[in-house]
N, C-alpha and C positions, 0 to 999 in steps of 0.2 A: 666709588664702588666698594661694597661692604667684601671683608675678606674671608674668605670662604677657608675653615680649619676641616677637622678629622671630628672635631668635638660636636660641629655643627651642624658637620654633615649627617654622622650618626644620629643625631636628635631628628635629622629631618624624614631618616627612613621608615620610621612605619607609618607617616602621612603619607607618602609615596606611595609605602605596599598598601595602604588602605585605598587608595585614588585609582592604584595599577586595576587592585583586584573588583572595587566599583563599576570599573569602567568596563571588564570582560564580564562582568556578571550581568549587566545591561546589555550588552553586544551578542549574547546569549540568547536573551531573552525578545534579542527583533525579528520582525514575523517575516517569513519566508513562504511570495510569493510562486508557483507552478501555475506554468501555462500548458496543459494538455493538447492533444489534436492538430485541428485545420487552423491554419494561421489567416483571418478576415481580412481582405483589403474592401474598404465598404465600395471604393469604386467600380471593382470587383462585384461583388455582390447583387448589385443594386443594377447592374446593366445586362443580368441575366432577366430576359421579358420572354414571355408566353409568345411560341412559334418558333425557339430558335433548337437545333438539332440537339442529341445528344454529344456529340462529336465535338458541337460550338460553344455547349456546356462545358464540357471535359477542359476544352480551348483556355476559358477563361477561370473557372475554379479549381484546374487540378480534378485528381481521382478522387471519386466521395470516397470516405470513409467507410461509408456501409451503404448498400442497396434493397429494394425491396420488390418484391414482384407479388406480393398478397395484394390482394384489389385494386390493381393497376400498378404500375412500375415507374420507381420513385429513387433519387438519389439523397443522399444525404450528410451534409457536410457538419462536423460538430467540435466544438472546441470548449475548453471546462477551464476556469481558473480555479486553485485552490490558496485556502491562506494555512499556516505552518505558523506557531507561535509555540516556541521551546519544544517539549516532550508531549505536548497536548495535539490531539485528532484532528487531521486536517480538516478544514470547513472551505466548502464548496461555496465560493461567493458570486462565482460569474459564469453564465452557462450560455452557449449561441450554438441555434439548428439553424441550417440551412438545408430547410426541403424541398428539392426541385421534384415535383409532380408530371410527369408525361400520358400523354392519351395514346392510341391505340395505334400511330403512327410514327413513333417516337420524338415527339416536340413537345415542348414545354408546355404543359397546358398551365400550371399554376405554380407560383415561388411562393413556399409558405416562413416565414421569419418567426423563432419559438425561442423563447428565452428560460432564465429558472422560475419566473412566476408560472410557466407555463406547463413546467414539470410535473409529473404526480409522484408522491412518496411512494414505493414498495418497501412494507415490511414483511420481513423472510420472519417462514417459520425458525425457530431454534430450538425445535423439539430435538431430543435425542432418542434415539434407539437403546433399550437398554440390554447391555449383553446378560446372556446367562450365566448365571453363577453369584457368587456371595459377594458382599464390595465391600474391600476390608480396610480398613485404617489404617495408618501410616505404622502405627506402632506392632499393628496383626501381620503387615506385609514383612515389615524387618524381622521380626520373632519366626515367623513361618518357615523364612528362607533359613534362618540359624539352624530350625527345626529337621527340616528337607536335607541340610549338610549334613547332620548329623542320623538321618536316616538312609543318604548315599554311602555314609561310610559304613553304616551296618550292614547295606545290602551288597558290599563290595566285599565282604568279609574275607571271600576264598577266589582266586581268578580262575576261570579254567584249566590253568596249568596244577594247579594244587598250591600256588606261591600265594600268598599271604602277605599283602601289602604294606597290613600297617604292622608287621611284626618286624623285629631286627633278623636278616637273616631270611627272608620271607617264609619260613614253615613255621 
């Protein structure tokens, strides 16, 4: 067994700080996945059938998430995965509906199954409203306020006592 000095070990420290600091710079960089919402059990899922109550719904999948009573009354179970890679915008890769549809007596008339191919993009407007007034520059905004102090102090000149602030003495 080779013997291990002061001399050798020094020589071997900054492969180490190189290998240390490699290895958390990768471990940084792995993607981190998020599971949102309803958690799927497909046996679950799949043994909800057209006729059974609301109540035998509830039974088997838990509370939905969201409901809906616009053009007949619908529960809806939804769950989103996300991926997370370093400092970068999570990206939405895995998306599951589960729409239970009920008729006018409250039983299942139809289990609808909706994935992300099934999704539609909305893009939001990002108009802005623009305030009134002048839009000044970073360098206009600093100079103004210098400007503004030195017109509070002018306008402070005399307090209504007769004393005089910025004098020694205040008269």
């Amino acid at each position: 067994m080779p013997k291990v000095t002061l001399a050798s070990f020094r020589a071997s420290l900054p492969a180490l700080a190189a290998l240390l600091l490699g290895s958390l710079v990768l471990a940084g960089c792995s993607a981190q996945i998020d599971r949102h919402g309803h958690v799927f059990v497909d046996v679950d899922v799949y043994s909800v059938q057209p006729g059974m109550t609301k109540e035998q719904v509830t039974n088997v999948l838990g509370s939905p998430d969201t409901k809906s009573t616009i053009g007949g009354d619908a529960y809806y179970y939804i769950s989103t995965t996300q991926k997370t890679v370093a400092f970068l915008k999570p990206r939405e890769i895995d998306r599951q509906v589960v729409a239970v549809y009920y008729d006018g007596n409250e039983t299942v008339r139809e289990v609808g199954h909706y994935g992300l191919k099934d999704g539609i993009v909305v893009n939001y407007m990002k108009d802005e409203t623009p305030a009134r007034g002048k839009d000044l520059s970073m360098l206009e905004q600093i100079f103004g306020n210098i400007a503004n102090r030195g017109q509070l102090r002018a306008n402070q000149g005399t307090s209504p006592g007769g004393m005089d602030p910025t004098r020694p003495g205040g008269r």
